[in-house]
N, C-alpha and C positions, 0 to 999 in steps of 0.2 A: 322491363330492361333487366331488375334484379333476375330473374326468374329464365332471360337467355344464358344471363351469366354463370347463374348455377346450371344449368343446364349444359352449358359449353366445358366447365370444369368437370363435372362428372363423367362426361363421354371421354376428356384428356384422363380422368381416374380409370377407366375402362381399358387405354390405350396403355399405360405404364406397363414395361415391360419385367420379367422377375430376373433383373440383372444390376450386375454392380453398378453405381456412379453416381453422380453429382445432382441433385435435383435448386433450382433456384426461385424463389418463390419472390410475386412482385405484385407491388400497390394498384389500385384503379389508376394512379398518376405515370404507370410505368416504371418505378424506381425499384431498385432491388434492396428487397426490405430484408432476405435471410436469404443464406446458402449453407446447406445443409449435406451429406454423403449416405451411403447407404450402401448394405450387401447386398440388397433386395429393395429396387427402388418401391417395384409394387406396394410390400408391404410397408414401407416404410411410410409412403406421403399419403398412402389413405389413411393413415391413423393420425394424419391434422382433420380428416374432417368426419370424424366419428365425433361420441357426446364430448361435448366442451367442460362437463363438469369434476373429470376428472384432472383437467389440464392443470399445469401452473399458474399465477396471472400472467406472466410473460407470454406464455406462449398461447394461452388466451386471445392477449391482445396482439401478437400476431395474424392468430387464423380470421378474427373478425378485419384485419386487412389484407388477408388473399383476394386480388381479384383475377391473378392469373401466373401460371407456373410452366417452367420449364425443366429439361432434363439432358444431361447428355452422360452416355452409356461408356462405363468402362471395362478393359480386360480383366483388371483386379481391383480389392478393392486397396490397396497400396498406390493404386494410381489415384483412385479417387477420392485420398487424403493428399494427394501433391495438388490435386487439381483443385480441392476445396480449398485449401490453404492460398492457394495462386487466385480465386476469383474474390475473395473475403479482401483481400489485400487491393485487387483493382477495384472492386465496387462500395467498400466499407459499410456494408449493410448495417442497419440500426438494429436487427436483433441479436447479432451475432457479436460473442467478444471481441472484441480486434485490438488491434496496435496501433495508438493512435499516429496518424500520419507516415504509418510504417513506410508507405511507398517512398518516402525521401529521406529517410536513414543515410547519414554520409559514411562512406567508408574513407582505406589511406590506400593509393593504391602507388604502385611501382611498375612502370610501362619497359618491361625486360627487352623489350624488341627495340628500342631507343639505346644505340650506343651508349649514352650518358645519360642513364634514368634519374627522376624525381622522385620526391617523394610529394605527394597531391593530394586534396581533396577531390574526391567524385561522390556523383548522387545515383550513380549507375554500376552495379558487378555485371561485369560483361566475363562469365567465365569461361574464355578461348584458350588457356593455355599461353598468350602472350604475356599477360600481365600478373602481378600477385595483388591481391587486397587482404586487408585487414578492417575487419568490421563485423557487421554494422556497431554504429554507437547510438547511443541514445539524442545526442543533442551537436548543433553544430560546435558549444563552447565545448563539448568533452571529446569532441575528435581535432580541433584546432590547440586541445591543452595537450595533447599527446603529440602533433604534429613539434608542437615549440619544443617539446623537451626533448624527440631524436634530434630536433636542427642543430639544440645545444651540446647533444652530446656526441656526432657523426657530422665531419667536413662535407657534406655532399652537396650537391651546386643547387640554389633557389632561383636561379637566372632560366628566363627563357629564351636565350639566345642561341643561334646555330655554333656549335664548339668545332671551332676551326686550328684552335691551337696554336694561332700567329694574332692573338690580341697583344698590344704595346703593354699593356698593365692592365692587371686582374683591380677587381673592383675589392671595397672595404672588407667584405668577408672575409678576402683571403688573409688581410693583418690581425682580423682577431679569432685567427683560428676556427671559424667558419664552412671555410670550401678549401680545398687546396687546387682552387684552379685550374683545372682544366682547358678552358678559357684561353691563356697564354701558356699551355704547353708545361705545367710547373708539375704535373705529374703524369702518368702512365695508364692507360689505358687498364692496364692489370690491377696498380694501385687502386683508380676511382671504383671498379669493379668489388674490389677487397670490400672499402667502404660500404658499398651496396649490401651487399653481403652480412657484414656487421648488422648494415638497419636492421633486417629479414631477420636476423636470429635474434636482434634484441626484441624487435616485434611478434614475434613468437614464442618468448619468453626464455630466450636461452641465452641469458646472461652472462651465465659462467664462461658458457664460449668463446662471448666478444671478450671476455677479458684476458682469458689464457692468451687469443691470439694477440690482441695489444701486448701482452707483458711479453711475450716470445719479439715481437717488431723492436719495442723499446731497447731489450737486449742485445738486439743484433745492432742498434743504434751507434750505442753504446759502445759494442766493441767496435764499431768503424769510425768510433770516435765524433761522431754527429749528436754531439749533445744537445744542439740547439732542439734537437726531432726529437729525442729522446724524452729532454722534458715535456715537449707539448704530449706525447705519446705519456708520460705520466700523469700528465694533471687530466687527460681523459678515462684514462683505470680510475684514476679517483673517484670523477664523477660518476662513470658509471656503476662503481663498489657504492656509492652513496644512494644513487635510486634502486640500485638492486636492496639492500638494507632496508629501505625503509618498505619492499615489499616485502610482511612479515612474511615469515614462514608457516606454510597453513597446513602442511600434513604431514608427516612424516614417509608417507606413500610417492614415489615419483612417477606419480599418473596424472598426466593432461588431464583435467577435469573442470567441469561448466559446475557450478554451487548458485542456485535459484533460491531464493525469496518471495513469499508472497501475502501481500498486507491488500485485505479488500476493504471497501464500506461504501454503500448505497449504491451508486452506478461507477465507481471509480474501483481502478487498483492499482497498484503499483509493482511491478517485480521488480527485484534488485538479483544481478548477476555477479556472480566474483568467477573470475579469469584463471583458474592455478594450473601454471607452466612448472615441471620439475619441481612441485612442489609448493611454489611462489605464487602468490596472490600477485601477479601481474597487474593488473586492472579491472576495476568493478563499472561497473554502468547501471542506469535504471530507468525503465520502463514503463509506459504508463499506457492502460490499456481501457479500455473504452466499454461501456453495453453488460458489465455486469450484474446488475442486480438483478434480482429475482431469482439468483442463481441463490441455491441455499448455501447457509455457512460450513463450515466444516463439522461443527458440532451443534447444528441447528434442528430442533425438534422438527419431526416430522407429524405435519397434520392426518396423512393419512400414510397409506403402508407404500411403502416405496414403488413407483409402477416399473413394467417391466424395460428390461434396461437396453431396447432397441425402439422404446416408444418416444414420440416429439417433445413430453411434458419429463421426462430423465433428465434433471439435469445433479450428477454427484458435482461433490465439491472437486473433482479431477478435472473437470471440463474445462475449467476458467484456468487451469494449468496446461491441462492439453492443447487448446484453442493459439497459447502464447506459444508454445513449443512447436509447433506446425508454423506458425506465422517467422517466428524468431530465425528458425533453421532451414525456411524454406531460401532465405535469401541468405544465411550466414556463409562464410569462405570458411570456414574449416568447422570440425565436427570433434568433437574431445574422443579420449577413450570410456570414458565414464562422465555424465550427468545425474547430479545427486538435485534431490524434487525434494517440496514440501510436506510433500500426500501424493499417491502413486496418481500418476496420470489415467484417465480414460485410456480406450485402446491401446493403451501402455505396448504391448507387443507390438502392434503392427507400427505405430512411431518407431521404434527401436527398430525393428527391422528394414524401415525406411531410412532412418538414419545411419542403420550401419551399411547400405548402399552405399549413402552418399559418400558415406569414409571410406569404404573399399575395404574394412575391416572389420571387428564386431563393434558395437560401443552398447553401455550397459546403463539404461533407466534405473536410479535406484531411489528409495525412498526409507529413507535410514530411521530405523527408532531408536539408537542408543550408540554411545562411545563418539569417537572424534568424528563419523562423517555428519552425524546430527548436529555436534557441537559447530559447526563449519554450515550447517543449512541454519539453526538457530538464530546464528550470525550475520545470515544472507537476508531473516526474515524482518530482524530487528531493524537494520538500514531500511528495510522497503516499507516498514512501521512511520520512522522516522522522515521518509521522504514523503509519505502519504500526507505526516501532519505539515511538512512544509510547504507544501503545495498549498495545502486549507489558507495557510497562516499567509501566504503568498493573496490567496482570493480574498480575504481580509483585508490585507491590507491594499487590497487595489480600489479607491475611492469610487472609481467610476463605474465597476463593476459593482459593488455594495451599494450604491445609491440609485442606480439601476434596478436593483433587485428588490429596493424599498418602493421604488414606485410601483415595479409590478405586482408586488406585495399588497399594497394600497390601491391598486385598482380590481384584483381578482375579489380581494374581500369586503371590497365597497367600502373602506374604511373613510370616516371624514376628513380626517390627515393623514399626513406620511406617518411612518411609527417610528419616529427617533428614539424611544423608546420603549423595549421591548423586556417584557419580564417571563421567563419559562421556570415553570414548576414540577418536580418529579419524585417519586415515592418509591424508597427501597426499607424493604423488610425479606424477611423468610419466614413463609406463616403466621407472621403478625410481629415476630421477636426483635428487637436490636428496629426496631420502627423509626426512619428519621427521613425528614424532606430536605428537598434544596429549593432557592432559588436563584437564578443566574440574571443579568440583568447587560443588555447589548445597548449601547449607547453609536447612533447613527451606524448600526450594522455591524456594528466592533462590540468584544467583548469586554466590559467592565468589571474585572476580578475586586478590586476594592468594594467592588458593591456586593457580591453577593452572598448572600445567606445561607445557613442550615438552620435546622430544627429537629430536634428531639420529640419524637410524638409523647406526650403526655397524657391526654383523654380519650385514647382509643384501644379497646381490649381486642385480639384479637386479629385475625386478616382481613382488614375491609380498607381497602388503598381508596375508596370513595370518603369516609368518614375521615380519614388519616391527609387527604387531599383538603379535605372542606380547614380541617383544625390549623394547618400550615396557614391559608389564605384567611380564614381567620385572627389569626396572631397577625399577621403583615399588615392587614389593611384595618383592623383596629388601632394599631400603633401611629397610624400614618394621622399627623399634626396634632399628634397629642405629648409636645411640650409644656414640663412640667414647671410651674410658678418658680422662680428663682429665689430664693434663701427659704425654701420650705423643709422643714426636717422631721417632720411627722412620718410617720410609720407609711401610710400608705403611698403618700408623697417621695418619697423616699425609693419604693416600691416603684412607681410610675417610673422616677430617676432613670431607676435602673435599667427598664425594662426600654427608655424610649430609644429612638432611633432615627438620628437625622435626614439618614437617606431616606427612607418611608414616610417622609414628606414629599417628597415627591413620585404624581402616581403616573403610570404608564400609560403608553397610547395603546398598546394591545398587549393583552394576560396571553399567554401559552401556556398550557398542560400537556404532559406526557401522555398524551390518551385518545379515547376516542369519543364518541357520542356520551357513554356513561361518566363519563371524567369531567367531559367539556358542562353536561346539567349538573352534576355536583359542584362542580367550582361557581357556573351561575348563581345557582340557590344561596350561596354564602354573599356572594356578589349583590345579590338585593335585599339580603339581611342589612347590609352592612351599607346601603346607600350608596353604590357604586356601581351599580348597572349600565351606566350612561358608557363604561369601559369596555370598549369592543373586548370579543375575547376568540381563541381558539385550540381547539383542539386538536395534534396530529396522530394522528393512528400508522403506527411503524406498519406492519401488517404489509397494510398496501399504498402508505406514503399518502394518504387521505384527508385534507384538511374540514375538520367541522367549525357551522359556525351556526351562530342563536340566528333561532326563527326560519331555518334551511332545513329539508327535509333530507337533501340527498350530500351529500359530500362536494367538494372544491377536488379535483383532482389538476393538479399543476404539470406542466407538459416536461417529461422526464430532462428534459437540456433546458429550461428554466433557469434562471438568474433567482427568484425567489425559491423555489426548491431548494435549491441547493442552500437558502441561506436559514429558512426553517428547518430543515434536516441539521446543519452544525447548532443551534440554539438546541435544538432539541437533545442533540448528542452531547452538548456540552453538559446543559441540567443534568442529562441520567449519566454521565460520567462523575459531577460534582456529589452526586447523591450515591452513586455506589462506592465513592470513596470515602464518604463520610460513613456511611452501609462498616464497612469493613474495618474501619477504626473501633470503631461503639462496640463492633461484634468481639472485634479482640480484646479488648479493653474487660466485656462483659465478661468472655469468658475465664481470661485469668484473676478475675474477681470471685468468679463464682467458686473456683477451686480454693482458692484459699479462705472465702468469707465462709466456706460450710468446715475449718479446722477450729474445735474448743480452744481459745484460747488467743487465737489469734486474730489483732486487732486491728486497726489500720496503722499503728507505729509499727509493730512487727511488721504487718506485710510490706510497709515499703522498704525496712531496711534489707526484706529476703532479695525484693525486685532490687535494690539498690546496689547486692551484692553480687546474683547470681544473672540479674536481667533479666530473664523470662522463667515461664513455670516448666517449660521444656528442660532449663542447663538447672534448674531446684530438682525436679526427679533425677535428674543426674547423677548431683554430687552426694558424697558418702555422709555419711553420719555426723561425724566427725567435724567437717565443713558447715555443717547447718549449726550444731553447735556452738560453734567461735565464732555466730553473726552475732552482735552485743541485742545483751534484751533477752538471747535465749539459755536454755539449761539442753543438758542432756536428754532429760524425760520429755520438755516439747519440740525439741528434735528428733524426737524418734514419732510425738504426735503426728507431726507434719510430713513425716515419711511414711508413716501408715493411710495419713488424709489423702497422698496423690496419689 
């Protein structure tokens, strides 16, 4: 049966034609596993089934589930970026980036062909020319927060009644400034229009607009002596001078512009979008996208030399930009003059040329390395950082989902309990120097900051994260229920005192290491020095997301949408977070020691009244002579020392 299968795929390899379009590749179950585009489809999809060993693992484990592939032929290949974009989005393929749940993204729409328009939720851009929308948004709470605040600051009618203009009495809205009624006749066809009008340019970010015209109606109020209009016509300039203010001002440039953010880690990402109308950070939103990992980082070593950049295993860090840029635009209602990027996109040109289509204009991909349009991407990147970790901190805190994740935790690795307690251990050095461990400690799936540790490597010379691994878990589980006799004051006792530590009485249901096989037997071997074996333990290897465990020859690999994945990947990330930020104290610390501990004369009283003075050894080469001088403690002559030392 294997052997018609590959036989039936080869003769479809045979059949590929050498023209532009869309190739879609799918499981033995039928399901569409990637969708992929091509100048050249021939050459494109026969290099999934050439040698495997140069592939990514992603794309690896894609080709071992091809059991069968399709294709449809296009005129260019600008078509055949609308159309991959369009089938990614109906079928959500698991290899492919995507936008999670993109197909129901709510927009705001306005039904112009309705005498008396609304303003509405829709889950559909129907773009006929009848209607205007505004979208897509990220969530239904951030297009319903947007909805409440034109309601509050535009009269325009939330009723869905037929407007006949012979209703007895308009309903509450109308007393508190609301609607002006339509309803019973209490305004003009041309008025409620105006209002509509209003929304459309405040929704477009042309604030300044709605206000001039407000303040021109107010006026004309005024001198007709209709003060009662006039004020309500003023306390709406207000508000809307109020939302318009708090959109800062984000460039000095009056160019429509789309400003992208992009924060990735393990199969997640986040982008964060900012809105600038005339200038105005109108509205940001953010996006969460689906199927990245495997993709390389932006500054991520390459194991081998990059392969050629029309083959299946390419994936640049621009792809997981480009992928959201196609998806995001193919369904958005308007197109900026300028989109500013994190990292140039893949096929950068031909998106840009497909997008200045869609505008009828040109619009400009940019990807800025310096002055205000980076300071303004920088800004886009840091929120999409920040929603990244909320999200985590969200999955944390969701009990059912973390206790979830413990059990499947505890059945993959045969553990004999749940692991209500979980300890993770990780090593940062630079070639042996500034050497220190951490360890983090997850109590029932949640992170326990009061409990966890670092350490200063002390008995290991040298780079060897195996010996520097063992001396950490050493220290820990020596410690552990060795409180010290109460009123002892001897020397070593004393010693003991200090060194013990009440939490390390109590010991874990499973060890973590930042590692892989060689990590997971060096923390054993310490682990039955020390009588402690009976402690299940494991090892994950970043690499390829790999869990190792004693007495297993081959790896645990956990199914990348896993409940436990994802909760060993944050323990994991958390240790080498706590451990590179200990890394980078010790280093600094180290270094401005070194510089002043190698000046004759200068001692630890000196150096800290320099650091006390000047703050860092950076603002000491700085200041003149003079200054070094008048710190107390020194002379002339060992300030001139200490300026020849740096």
């Amino acid at each position: 049966m294997e052997s018609t299968s590959a036989d039936s795929l080869q003769a479809q390899l045979k059949a590929l034609p050498s023209r532009a379009g869309v190739y879609i590749m799918r499981n033995g179950a039928g399901d569409v596993i990637y969708v992929g585009k091509a100048a050249n489809l021939r050459s494109r999809v026969r290099s999934y089934f050439g040698s495997p060993h140069s592939f990514e693992p992603k794309t690896r484990r894609l080709v071992e589930q091809i059991a069968d592939f399709e294709f449809i032929v296009t005129d260019s290949a600008q078509e055949a970026l609308i159309l991959e974009a369009t089938l990614v989005k109906r079928h959500q393929p698991f290899f492919n980036v995507r936008l999670k749940d993109d197909k129901h993204y709510p927009y705001l729409k306005i039904d112009l062909a309705d005498p008396w328009p609304r303003v509405e939720i829709t889950r559909r851009a129907q773009l006929d020319g009848g209607s205007r929308y505004f979208g897509p948004y990220a969530s239904a709470s951030s297009v319903r927060r947007t909805l409440d605040l034109v309601k509050k600051l535009f009269p325009w009618r939330s009723c869905t009644k037929a407007i006949t203009g012979s209703d007895p009495r308009p309903c509450l809205d109308y007393y508190i400034h609301r609607c002006i009624a339509p309803c019973s006749g209490y305004c003009t066809k041309e008025e409620y229009d105006s209002v509509i009008r209003q929304v459309i340019l405040f929704l477009e970010g042309r604030a300044d607009k709605v206000i001039r015209e407000l303040r021109q109606k107010m006026e004309e109020a005024a001198e007709g002596w209709e003060f009662e209009r006039a004020a309500v016509l003023r306390d709406q300039i207000r508000a809307v001078e109020q939302v318009s203010e708090r959109q800062a001002m984000a460039t000095t440039e009056f160019i429509d512009t789309d400003v992208f953010g992009l924060a990735r880690e393990d199969n997640q990402a986040c982008v964060q979008v900012f809105f600038i109308r005339a200038g105005k950070v109108i509205g940001r939103d953010t996006f969460t996208l689906e199927g990245v990992s495997d993709e390389p980082g932006e500054h991520a070593p390459e194991a081998h030399p990059p392969p050629k950049a029309d083959s299946p295993q390419a994936k640049p860090p621009a792809e997981v930009m480009a992928s959201f840029l196609k998806q995001f635009y193919q369904s958005a209602t308007y197109v900026p003059q300028r989109i500013l990027l994190p990292c140039r996109a893949s096929e950068a040109p031909l998106i840009q040329a497909w997008l200045s289509q869609m505008r009828g204009r040109k619009t400009a991909l940019v990807a800025p390395q310096r002055g205000e349009k980076r300071r303004l991407v920088a800004m886009a990147e840091e929120n999409a950082h920040e929603a990244l970790r909320m999200m985590r901190a969200k999955w944390l805190a969701d009990t059912g989902k973390t206790r979830a994740a413990l059990e499947e935790l505890q059945e993959e690795l045969n553990l004999p309990a749940l692991p209500q307690r979980i300890e993770c251990y990780d090593i940062s050095n630079i070639m042996g120097t500034s050497a220190v461990g951490s360890m983090v400690v997850f109590l029932e799936g949640r992170p326990r900051p009061p409990e966890y540790r670092r350490f200063r490597i002390k008995t290991v010379a040298g780079a060897n994260d195996y010996a520097m691994l063992q001396e950490v878990l050493r220290r820990r589980f020596k410690r552990a229920g060795k409180a010290p006799a109460r009123g002892s004051t001897s020397s070593p006792r004393a010693q003991e005192a200090a060194d013990y530590d009440e939490s390390f009485d109590t010991m874990p249901d499973l060890v973590m290491v930042d590692g892989g096989k060689g990590q997971l037997n060096a923390a054993l071997d310490v682990m039955r020095d020390l009588g402690v074996a009976h402690i299940p333990a494991a090892g994950l290897a970043k690499q390829q997301e790999e869990l190792f465990v004693q007495d297993m020859a081959e790896p645990i690999v956990l199914p990348r949408t896993s409940q436990a994945l994802y909760l060993v990947q944050r323990i994991r990330d958390e240790a080498h977070r706590f451990a590179i930020t200990y890394h980078r104290k010790v280093r600094q610390k180290r270094s401005v020691q070194s510089a002043l501990d190698a000046i004759p004369g200068i001692g630890p009283k000196r150096k800290r009244a320099l650091l006390r003075k000047f703050g860092s050894v950076q603002r000491l080469r700085e200041a003149t002579l003079d200054d070094i001088a008048a710190t107390p403690g020194f002379t002339r002559a060992l300030a001139e020392r200490v300026r020849e030392g740096l």
